[in-house]
N, C-alpha and C positions, 0 to 999 in steps of 0.2 A: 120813621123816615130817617135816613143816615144822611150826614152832611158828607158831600165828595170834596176831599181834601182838592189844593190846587195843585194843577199838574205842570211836570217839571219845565224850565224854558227846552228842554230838547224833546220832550213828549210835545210842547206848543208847537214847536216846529213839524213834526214829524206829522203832526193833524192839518196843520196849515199848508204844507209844502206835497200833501195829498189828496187836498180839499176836499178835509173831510169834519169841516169847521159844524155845518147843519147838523148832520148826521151823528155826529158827537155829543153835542149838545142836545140832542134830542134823547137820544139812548143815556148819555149821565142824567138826564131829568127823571125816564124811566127807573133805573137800579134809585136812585135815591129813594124814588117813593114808593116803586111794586116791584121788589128785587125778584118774581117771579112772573112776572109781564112777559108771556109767550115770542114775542118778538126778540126779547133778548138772548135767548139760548145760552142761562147760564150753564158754566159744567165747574165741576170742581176739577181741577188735574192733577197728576198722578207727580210724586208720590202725594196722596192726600193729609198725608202729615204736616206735608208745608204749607197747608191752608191755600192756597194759589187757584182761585179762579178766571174765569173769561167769560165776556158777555161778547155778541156778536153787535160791530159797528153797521155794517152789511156784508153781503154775502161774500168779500173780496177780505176784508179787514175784521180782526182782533180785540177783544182790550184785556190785558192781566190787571189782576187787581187782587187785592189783601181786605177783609175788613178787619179793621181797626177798633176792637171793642171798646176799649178803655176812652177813645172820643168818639164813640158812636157814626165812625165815619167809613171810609172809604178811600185807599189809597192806589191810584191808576198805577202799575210800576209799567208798562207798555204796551205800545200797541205795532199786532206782528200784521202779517199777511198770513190767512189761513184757507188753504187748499183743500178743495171738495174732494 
């Protein structure tokens, strides 16, 4: 289980001012405890050197993220709009 770092006051905003408050909080509860929970569609992105993932919030929205080994956690750096 990785602890999810807290996300920035302009990632707060960005989830709030999209209401996508539930939906967030329900997928960060996911990656914390089954980072392979089929709903999430993690993927690594390119280049994969950078470490840089994304789990899907739904089918409309994003989230980049880093794990953070050294605190066993989880660090949101954004959340985009992603096109089918």
């Amino acid at each position: 289980m990785s602890t999810i770092l807290p996300l920035s006051p302009r990632l707060n905003r960005i989830v709030f001012s999209h209401g996508l408050q539930k939906k967030m909080a329900k997928q960060l509860g996911l990656i914390a405890t089954n980072p392979k929970h089929p709903s999430l569609y993690v993927e690594l992105l390119e280049p994969k050197s950078a470490g840089v993932y994304s789990f899907r919030i739904d089918r409309k929205y994003r989230t980049l993220f880093v794990y953070r080994p050294d605190q066993n956690a989880i660090e949101i750096l954004a959340v985009t709009v992603h096109y089918h």
